[in-house]
N, C-alpha and C positions, 0 to 999 in steps of 0.2 A: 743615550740609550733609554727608549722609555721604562724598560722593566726595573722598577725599583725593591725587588724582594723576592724570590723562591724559597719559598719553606717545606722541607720533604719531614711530614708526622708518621712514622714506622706506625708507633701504635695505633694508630686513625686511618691507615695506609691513604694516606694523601698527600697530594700535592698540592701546595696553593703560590700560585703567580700573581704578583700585582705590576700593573704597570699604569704611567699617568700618560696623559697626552693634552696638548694646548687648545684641546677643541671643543664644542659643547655635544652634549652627551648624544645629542642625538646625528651627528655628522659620524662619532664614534659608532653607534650603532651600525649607519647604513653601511661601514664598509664590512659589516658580518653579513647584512642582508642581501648586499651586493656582488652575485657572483663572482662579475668582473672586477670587482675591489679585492673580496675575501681571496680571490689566486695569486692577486700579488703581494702577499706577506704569509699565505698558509705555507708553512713551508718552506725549510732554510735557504739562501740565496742561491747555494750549488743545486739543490732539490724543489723548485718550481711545481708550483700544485696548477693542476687544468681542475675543474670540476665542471662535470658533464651530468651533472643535476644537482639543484640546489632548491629544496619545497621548505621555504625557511615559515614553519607553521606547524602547529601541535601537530603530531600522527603523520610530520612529512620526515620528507628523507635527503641527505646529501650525498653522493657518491664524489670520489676525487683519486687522481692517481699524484704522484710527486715522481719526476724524473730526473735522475741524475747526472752525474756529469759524462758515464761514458753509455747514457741512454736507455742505462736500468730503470723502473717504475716500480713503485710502492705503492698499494692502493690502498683508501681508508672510506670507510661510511660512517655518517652521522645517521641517529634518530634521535627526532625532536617530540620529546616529551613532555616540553611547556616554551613556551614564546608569550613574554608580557614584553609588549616593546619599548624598546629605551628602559626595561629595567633590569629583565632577564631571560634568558633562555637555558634551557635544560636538554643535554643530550646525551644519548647514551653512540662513545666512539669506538669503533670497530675497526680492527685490519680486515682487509679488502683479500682474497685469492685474485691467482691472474685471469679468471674468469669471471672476476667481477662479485663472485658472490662472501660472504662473511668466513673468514679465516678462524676456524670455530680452534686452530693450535695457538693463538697466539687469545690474550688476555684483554675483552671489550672493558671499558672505562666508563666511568659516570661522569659528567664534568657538566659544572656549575658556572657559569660565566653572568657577573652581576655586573651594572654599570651605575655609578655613581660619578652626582656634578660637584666637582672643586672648586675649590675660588681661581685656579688657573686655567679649567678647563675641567678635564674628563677622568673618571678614573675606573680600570676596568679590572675585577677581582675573578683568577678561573682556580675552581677549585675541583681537582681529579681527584676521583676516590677509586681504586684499585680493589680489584674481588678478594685479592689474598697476599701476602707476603710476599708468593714466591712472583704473581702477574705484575706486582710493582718491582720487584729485583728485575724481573725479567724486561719488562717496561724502558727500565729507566738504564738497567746497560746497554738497549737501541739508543741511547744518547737523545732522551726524551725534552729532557731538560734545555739541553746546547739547543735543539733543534728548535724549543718554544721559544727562548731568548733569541736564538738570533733573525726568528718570525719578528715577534714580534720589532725586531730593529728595524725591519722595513719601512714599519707604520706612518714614520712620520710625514716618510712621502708619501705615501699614498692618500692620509687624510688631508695635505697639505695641497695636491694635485684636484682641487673642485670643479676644474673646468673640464675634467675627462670625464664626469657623470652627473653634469649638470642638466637640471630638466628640461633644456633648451635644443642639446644633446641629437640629433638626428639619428635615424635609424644603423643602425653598426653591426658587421658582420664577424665573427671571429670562427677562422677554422679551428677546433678543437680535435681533430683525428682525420686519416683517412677519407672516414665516410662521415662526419658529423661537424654541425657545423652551428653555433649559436647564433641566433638574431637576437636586440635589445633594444629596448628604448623605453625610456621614463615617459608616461602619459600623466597631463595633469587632468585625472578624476581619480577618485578612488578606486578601490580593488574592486567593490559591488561594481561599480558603474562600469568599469572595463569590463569586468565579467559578463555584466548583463549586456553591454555590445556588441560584445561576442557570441551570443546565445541566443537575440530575441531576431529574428527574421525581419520585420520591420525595421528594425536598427542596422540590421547588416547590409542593407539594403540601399542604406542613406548613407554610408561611408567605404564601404569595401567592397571599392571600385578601381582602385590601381588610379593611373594617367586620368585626366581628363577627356571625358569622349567615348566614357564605356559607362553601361548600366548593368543591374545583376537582376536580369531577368527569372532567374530561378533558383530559390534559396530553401532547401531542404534542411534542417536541422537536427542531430541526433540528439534525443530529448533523454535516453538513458543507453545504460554500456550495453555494447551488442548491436545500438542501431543503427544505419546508414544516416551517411548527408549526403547531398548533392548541392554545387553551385556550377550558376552558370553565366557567363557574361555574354553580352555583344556591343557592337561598338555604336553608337548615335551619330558619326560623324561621317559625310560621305570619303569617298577616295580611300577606301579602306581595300587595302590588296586583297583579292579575291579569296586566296586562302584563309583568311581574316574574316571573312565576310559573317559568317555564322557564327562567331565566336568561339569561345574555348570554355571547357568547365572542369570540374575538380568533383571526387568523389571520396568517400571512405568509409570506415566504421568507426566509432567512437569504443576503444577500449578501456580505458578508465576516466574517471570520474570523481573528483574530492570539490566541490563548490565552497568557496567562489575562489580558490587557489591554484586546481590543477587540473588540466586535461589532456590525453594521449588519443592521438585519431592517428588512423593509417593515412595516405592519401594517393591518388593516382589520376593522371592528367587522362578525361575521356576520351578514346576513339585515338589513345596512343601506346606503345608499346614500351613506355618508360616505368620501369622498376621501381614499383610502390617505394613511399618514402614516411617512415614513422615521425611523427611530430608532439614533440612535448613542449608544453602553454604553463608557463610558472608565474603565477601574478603577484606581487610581492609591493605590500606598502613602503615608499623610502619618503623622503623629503621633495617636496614637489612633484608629489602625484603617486603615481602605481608603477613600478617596475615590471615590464612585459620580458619575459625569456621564454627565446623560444628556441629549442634544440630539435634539428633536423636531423634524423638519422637516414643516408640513402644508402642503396645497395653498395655501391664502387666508390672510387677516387672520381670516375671519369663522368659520374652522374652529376655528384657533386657539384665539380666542378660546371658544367652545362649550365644548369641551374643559377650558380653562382654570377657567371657572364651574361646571363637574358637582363641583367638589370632586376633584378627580382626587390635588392633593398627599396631601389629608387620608387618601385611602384608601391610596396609599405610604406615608406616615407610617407605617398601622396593619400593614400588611405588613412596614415594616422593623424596627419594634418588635419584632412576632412571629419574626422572623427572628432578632434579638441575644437575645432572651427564654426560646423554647423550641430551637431549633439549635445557634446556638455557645452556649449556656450548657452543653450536654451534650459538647460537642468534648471 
């Protein structure tokens, strides 16, 4: 069991958990910065955390539900108040309502989570401070405690597990709801560098192209919140089915905006009748390179899905390839 200590201080209304782990400090790190890591130990074995945002960066946010064993859900949101990496982060945690927004009856938490290197490995110190007497009684008889220990017993597999988030890692889809649906993959360049691939028309130009055999003839960029983009493809190669011929583009508006960590753009396939689809861009430094998440929200189960079966990973794949291949190989 990694947890080697909980100390609950009444008069300091805190709690302080220590646990070690046989890894170096910074493999420790990336499973907090790692959405797909952090859901499999947030959260006791019977109660499984999804988190369907994770902006792991000062002024960002996490949202997450834990579902239970006969399909009940708890909801909980982090704000990140400081992120020094591989030493600490700072956030203030909140119950979630079933609509997602802050559970302003039940008692937000400060919690301090420090990381330190051992002679065996890692060691990671979280320190909850409670508003008042009554928010840590009330806290800690939800079974706050049982719930942290038996999180954190997960951990060993999961930090133990390197080859499922390894920066070699191919493009990965995970359904997280109904209608939402996460893409990820580890890029080796930095956070700048992915960002600004993302943003600079010229660059988008040289790699986000899908398959081989297509160019992006028209790349509009939304330069601030509120403005349209447009992209548009056609294909270079003959024998292209007629319907195919002209190509296909993408449009939207760019709703928010936090550089070089976050963007939210609507998006809708032109000249079709398919139900706009929200997409949130989380760029997150880990160990070998910049962690891309990308969470699609669509109208239905049945769009979703559509979307899902066009092959849609395979053509990011071939994009993010082209992108480590011929761009940052010339940085």
């Amino acid at each position: 069991m990694p947890v080697t200590s909980v100390t609950k201080d009444p008069a300091a209304l805190t709690m302080t958990v220590v646990a070690e782990f046989p890894v170096p400090v910074e493999r420790l790190w990336d499973a907090y910065a790692d959405p797909r890591q952090l859901e499999k130990f947030w959260g006791p074995p019977s109660w499984p955390a999804t988190f369907t945002r994770h902006d792991f960066a000062v002024g960002g946010r996490s949202d997450y539900y834990m579902t239970g064993p006969e399909g009940e859900t708890s909801g909980g949101s982090w704000r990140f108040l400081s992120v020094e990496p591989c030493r600490e982060f700072v956030a203030v945690d909140a119950f979630a309502n079933d609509g997602g927004g802050i559970d302003d009856g039940l008692p937000a938490m400060r919690m301090v989570f420090s990381f330190d290197a051992t002679d065996s490995g890692s060691r990671m110190t979280c320190v909850t401070t409670f508003p008042d007497v009554e928010g840590m009684e009330t806290v800690l008889s939800m079974g706050m405690e049982e719930g942290m220990t038996l999180a954190m017993g997960q951990m060993d597999a999961v930090l133990a597990d390197l080859a499922s988030f390894a920066a070699d890692r191919t493009v990965g889809a995970q359904v997280l709801s109904d209608t939402q649906i996460r893409v990820t993959r580890v890029i080796r360049g930095t956070v700048d560098q992915v960002w600004e691939a993302h943003h600079n028309p010229d660059l988008l130009k040289r790699w986000l192209l899908g398959p081989d055999g297509w160019e992006m003839t028209e790349c509009v960029v939304a330069d601030k919140v509120g403005d349209p983009y447009r992209y548009w493809w056609k294909p270079t190669t003959p024998g292209v089915p007629a319907e195919h011929a002209n190509g296909f583009g993408f449009d939207g508006v760019l709703l928010e905006s936090s550089r070089p960590v976050r963007d939210v753009t609507t998006e809708h396939m032109i000249d079709t009748d398919y139900p706009e689809a929200t997409n949130e861009l989380t760029l997150t430094p880990v160990e070998g390179g910049t962690l891309l998440s990308l969470v699609i929200t669509y109208a239905n189960s049945e769009t979703r899905d559509i979307v899902l079966a066009t092959g849609m990973t395979d053509g990011m794949e071939a994009s993010y390839q082209r992108l480590e291949r011929e761009v940052f190989a010339s940085v």
